[in-house]
Backbone as JSON, one array per atom type, in Angstrom:
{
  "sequence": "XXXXXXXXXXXXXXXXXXXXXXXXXXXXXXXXXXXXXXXXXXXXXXXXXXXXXXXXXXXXXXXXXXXXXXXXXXXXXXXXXXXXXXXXXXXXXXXXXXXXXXXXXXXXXXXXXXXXXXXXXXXXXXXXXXXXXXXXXXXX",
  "N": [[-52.25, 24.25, -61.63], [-51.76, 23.65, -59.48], [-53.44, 21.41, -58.15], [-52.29, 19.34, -59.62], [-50.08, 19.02, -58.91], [-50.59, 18.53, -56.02], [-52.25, 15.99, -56.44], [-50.07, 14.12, -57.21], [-47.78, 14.26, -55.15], [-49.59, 13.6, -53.0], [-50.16, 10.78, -54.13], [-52.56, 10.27, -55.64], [-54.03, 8.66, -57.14], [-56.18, 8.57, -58.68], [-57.12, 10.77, -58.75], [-55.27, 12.11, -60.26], [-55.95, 10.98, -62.76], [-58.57, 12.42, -63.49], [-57.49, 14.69, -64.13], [-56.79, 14.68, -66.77], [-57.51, 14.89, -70.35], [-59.68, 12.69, -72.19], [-58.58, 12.03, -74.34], [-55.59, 11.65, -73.91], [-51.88, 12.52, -74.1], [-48.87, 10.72, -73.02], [-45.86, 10.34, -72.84], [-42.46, 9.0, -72.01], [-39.61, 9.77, -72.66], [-36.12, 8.65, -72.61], [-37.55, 6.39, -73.62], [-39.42, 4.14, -76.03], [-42.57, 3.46, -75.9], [-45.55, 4.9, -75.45], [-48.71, 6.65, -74.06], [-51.8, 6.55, -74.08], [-54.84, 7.99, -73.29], [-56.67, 8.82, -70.68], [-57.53, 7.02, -68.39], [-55.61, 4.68, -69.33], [-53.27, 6.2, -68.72], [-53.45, 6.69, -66.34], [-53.78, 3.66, -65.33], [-50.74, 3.21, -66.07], [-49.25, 4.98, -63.8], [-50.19, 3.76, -61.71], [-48.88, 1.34, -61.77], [-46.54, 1.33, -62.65], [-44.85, 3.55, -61.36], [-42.75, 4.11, -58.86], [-43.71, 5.45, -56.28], [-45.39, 4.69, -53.99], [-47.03, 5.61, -51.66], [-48.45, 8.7, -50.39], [-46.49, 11.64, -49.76], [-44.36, 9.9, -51.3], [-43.42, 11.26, -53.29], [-42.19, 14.58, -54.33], [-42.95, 17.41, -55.81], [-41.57, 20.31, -57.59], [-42.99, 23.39, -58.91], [-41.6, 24.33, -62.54], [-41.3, 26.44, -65.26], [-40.94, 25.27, -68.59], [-39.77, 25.48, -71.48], [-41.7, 26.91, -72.26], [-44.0, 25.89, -71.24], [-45.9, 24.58, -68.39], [-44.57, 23.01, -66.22], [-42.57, 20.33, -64.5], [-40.03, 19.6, -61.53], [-39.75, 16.64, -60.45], [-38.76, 14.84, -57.63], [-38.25, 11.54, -56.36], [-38.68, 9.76, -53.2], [-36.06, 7.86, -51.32], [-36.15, 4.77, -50.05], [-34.55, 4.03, -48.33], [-33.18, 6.22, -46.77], [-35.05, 7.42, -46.84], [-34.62, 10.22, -47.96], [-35.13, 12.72, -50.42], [-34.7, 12.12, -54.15], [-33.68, 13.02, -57.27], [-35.74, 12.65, -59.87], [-37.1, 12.58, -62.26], [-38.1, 15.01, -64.66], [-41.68, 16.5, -65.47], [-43.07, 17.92, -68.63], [-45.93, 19.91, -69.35], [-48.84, 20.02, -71.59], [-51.53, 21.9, -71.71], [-54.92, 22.53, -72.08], [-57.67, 24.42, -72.07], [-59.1, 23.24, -69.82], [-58.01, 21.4, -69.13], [-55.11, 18.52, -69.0], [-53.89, 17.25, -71.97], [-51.22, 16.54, -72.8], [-48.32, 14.49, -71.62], [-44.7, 15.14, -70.92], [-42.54, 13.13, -69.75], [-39.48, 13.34, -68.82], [-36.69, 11.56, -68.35], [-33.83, 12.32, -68.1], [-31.76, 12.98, -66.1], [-29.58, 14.84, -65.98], [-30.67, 17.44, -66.52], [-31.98, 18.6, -64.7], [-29.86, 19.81, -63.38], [-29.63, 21.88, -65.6], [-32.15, 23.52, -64.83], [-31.18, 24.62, -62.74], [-31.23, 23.17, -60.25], [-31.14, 21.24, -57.79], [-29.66, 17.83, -57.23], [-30.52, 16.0, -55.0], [-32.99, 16.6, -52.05], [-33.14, 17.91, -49.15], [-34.51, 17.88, -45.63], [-36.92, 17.06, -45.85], [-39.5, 15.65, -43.89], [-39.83, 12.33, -43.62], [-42.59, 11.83, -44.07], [-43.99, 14.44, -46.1], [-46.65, 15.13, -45.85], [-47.16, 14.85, -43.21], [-47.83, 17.03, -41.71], [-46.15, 18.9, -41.43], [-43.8, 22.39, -42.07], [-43.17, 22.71, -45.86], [-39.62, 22.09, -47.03], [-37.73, 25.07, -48.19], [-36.74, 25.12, -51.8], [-33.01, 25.04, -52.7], [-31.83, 26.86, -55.36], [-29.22, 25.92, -57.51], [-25.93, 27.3, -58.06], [-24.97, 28.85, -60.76], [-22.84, 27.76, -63.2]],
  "CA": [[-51.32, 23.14, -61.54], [-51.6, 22.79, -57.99], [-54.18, 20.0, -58.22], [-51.72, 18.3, -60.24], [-49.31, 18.58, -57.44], [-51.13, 17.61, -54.79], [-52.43, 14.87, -56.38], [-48.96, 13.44, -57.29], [-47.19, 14.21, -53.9], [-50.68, 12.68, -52.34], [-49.89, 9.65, -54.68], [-53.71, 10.13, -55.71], [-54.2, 8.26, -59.12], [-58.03, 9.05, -59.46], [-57.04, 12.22, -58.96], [-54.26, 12.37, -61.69], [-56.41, 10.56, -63.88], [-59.15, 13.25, -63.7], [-56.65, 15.92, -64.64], [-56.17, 14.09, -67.93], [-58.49, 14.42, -71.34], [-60.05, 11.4, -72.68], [-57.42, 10.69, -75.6], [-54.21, 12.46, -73.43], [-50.73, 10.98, -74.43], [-48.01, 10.58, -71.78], [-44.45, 10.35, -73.49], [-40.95, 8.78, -71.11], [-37.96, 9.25, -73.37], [-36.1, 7.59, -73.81], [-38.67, 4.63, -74.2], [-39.74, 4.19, -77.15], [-43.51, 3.54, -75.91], [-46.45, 6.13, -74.88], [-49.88, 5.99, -73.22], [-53.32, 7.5, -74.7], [-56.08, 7.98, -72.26], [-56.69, 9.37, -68.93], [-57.5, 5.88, -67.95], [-54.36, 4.09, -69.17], [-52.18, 6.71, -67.87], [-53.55, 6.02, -64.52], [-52.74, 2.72, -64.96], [-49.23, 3.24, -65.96], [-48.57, 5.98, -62.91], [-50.45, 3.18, -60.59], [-48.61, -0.24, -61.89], [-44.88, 1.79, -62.82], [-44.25, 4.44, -60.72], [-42.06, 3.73, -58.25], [-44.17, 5.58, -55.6], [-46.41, 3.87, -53.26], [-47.91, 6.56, -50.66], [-48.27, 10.11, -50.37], [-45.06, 11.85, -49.47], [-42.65, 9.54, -51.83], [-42.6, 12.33, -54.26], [-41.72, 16.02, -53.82], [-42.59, 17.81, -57.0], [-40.91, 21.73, -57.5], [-42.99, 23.89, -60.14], [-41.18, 24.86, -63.52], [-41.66, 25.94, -66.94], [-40.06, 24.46, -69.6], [-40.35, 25.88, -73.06], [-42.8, 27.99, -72.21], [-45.41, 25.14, -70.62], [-45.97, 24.06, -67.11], [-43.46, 21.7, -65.92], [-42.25, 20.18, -62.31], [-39.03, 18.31, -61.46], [-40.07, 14.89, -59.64], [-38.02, 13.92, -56.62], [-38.89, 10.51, -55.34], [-38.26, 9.34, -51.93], [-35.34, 6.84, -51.65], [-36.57, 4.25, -49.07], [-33.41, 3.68, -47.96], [-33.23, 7.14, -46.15], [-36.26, 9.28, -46.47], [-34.37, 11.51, -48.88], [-35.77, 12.41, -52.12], [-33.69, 12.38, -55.11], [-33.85, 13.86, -58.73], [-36.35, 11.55, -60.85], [-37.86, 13.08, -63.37], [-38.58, 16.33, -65.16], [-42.23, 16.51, -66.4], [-43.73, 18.98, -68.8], [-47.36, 19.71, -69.51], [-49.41, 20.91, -72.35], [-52.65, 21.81, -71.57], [-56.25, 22.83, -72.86], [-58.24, 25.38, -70.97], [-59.4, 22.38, -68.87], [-57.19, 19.38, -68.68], [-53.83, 17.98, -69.9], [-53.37, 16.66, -73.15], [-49.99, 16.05, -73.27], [-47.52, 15.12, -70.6], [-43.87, 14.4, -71.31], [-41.78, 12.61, -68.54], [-37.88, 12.98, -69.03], [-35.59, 10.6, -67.08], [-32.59, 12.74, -68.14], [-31.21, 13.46, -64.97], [-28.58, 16.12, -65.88], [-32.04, 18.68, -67.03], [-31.84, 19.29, -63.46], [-28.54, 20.82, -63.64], [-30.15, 23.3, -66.45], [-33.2, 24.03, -64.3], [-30.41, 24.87, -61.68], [-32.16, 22.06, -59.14], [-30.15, 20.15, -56.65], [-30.05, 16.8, -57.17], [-31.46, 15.57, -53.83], [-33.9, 17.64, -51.12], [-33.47, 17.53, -47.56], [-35.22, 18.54, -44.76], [-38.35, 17.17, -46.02], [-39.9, 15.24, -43.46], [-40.41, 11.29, -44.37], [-43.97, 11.84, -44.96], [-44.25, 16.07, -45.72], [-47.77, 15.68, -45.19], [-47.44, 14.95, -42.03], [-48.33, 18.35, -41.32], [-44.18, 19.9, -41.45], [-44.18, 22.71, -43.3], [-42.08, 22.14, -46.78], [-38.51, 23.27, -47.5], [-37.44, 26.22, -49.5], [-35.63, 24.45, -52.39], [-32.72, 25.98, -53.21], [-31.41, 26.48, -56.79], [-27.53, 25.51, -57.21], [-25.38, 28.61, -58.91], [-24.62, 28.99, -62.19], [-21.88, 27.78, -63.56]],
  "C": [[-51.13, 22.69, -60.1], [-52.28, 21.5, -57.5], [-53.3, 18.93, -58.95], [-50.12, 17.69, -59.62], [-49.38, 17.88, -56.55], [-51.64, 16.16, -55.26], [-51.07, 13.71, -56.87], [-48.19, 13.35, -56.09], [-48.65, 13.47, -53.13], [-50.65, 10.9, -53.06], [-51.85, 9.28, -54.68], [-53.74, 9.64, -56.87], [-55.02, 8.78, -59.82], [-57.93, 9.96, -59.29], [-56.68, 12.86, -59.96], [-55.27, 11.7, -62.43], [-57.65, 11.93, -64.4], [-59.05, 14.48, -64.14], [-56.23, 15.61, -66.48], [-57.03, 14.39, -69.27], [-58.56, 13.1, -71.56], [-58.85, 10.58, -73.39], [-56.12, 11.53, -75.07], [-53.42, 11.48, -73.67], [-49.7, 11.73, -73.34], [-46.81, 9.42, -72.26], [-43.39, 9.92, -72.03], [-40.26, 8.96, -72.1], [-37.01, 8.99, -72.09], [-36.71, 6.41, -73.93], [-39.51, 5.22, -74.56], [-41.91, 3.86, -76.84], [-44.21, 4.99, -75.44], [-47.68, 5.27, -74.74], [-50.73, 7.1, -73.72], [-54.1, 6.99, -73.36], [-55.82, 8.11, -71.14], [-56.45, 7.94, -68.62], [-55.99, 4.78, -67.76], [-52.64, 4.94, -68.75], [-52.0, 6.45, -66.5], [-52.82, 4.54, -63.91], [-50.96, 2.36, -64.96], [-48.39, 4.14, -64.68], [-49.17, 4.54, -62.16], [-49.46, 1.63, -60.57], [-47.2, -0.04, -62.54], [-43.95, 2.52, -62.24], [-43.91, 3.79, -59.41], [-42.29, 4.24, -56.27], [-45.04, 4.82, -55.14], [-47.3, 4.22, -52.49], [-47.31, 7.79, -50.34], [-47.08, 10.87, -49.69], [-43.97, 11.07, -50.22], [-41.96, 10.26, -52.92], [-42.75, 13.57, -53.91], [-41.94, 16.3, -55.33], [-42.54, 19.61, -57.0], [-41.31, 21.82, -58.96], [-41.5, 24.67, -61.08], [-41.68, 25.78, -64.53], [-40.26, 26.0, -67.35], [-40.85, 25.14, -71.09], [-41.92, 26.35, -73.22], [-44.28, 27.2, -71.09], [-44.78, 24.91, -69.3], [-45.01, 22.62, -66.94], [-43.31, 21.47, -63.92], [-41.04, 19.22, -62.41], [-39.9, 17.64, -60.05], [-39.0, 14.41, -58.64], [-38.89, 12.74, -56.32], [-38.11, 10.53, -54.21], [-37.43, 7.78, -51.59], [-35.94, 6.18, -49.86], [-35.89, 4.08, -48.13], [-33.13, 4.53, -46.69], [-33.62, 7.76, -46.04], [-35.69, 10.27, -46.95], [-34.55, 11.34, -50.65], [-34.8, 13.03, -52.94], [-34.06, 12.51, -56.61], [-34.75, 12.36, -59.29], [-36.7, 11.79, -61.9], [-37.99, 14.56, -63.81], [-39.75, 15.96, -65.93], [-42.69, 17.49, -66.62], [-45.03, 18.71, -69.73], [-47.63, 20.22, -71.04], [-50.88, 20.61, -71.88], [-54.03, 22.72, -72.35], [-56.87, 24.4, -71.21], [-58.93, 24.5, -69.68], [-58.69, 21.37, -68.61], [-56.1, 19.43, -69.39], [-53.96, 17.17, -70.78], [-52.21, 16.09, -73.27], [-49.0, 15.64, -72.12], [-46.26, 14.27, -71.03], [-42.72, 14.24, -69.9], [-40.12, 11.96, -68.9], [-37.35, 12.52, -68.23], [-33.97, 10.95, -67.33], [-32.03, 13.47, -66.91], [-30.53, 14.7, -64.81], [-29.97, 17.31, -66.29], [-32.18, 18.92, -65.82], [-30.93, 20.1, -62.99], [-28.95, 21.84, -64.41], [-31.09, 23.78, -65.8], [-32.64, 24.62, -62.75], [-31.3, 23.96, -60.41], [-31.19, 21.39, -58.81], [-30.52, 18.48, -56.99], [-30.88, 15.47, -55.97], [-32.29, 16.58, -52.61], [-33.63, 17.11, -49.96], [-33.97, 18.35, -46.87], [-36.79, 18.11, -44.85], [-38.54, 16.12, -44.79], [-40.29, 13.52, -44.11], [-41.43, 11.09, -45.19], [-43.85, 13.5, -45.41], [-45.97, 16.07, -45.57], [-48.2, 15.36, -43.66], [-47.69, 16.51, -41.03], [-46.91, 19.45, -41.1], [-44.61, 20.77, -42.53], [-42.99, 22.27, -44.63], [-41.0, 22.79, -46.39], [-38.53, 24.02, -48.43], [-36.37, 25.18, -50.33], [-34.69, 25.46, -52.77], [-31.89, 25.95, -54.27], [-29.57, 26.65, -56.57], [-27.08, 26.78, -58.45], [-24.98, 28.05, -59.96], [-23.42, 28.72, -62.47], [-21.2, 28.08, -64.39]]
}
């Protein structure tokens, strides 16, 4: 899953697309649509996502119900601090993702004990900084 890191914090598409099977579906609830195919996933991460160049997302491995997951910070332009976006989780094959579902429920960061915004990261983090330690918020 680190290729599927890097190529999302690299804001690589043809990268993410190559991580994908042929007929992969790629779920947002709550909207009511989805996306089949490596291909048209690409286009929906390249012509929806709210990223634009490498460093505007920060993504912190999970699992989630047993599969590979990551919460999604983006990078608010405003101030170079990235804030809660997403939770997605995977299903995968012995080679590629099949399935990926992309929750926009914000509070699932509160259950994954995750802070709602990251600092310290550097505008770009690949500018060669190393990352921050994230750190998980106590239990309540």
């Amino acid at each position: 899953m680190a290729r599927y890191r890097a190529a999302f914090e690299q804001y690589d598409v043809p990268a993410i697309v190559t991580l994908f099977t042929d007929d992969a579906i790629w779920e947002m609830p709550p909207f009511t649509s989805w996306f089949r195919g490596a291909r048209d996933i690409g286009r929906l991460i390249s012509t929806h996502c709210p990223a634009e160049r490498p460093g505007d997302q920060y993504l912190v491995p999970l699992t989630a119900n047993g599969h590979p997951a990551f919460a999604v910070y983006m990078r608010d332009p405003k101030d170079d601090i990235h804030r809660a976006f997403q939770i997605q989780v995977l299903t995968l094959t012995a080679t590629a993702i099949v399935h990926a579902v992309a929750f926009f429920d914000l509070t699932l960061f509160q259950t994954f004990n995750l802070p709602d915004l990251l600092t310290g990261l550097p505008p770009n983090p690949y500018d060669g900084t190393p990352k921050p330690h994230v750190e998980r918020l106590p239990k309540h």
